[in-house]
C-alpha positions in Angstrom: 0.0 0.0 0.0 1.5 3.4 -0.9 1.1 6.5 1.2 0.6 9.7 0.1 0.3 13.0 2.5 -1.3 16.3 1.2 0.9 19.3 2.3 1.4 22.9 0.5 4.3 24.7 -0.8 5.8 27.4 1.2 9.1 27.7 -0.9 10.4 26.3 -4.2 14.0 26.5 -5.3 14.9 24.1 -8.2 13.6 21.0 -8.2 13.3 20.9 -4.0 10.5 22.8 -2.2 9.8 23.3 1.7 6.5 21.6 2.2 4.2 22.2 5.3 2.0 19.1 6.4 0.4 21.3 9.2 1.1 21.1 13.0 4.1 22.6 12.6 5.7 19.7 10.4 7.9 21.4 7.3 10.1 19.1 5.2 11.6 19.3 1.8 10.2 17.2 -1.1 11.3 17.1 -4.6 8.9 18.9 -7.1 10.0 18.1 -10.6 7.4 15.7 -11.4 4.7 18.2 -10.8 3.7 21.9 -12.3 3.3 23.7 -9.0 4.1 26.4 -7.4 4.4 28.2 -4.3 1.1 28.0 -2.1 -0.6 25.3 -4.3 -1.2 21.9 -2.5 0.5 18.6 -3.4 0.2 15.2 -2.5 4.0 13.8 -1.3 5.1 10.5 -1.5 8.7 9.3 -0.3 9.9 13.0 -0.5 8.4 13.6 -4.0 5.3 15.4 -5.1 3.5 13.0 -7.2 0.1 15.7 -7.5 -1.0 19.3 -7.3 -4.3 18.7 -5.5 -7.4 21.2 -5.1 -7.6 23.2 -1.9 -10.4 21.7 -0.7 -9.7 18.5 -1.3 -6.0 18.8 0.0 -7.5 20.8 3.7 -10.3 17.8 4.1 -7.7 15.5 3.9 -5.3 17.3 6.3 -8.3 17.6 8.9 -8.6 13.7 8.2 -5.3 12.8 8.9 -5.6 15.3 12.2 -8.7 13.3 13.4 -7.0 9.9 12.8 -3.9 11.4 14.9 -5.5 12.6 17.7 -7.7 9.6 18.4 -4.8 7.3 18.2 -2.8 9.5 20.9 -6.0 9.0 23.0 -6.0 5.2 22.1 -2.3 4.7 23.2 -1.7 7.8 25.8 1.1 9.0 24.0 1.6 10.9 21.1 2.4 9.2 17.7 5.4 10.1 15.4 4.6 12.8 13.1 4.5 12.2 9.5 
């Protein structure tokens, strides 16, 4: 099963851009399979953008992923590792 996270560009320089997943997590993913740009929405696999998503779509998703989170950190008492 592959994973992919929505997050949205906050910087591009070449082919790597900062990403933000929300909460406070920023990493870098590789953007040169996609046409995006700073402040679109992409979906990141493995530290590469596979697609620029819509802004509602990407944001439902993100509050998904939130949800999920914070009812497995009730379910265990402890906070998971964040994406």
């Amino acid at each position: 099963m592959c994973l992919a996270v929505p997050a949205r560009i906050i910087e591009i320089n070449g082919d790597l851009a900062k990403v933000d997943f929300g909460g406070g997590v920023i990493r870098e993913a590789n953007v040169s399979l996609v046409d995006a740009k700073v402040g679109d929405y992409v979906l990141v696999h493995a530290g590469y953008a596979i697609q620029v998503l819509e802004k509602e779509e990407a944001e439902e998703t993100l509050m998904l992923w939130k949800e999920i989170l914070e009812t497995e950190e009730g379910r265990e008492g402890n906070a998971p590792e964040r994406l």
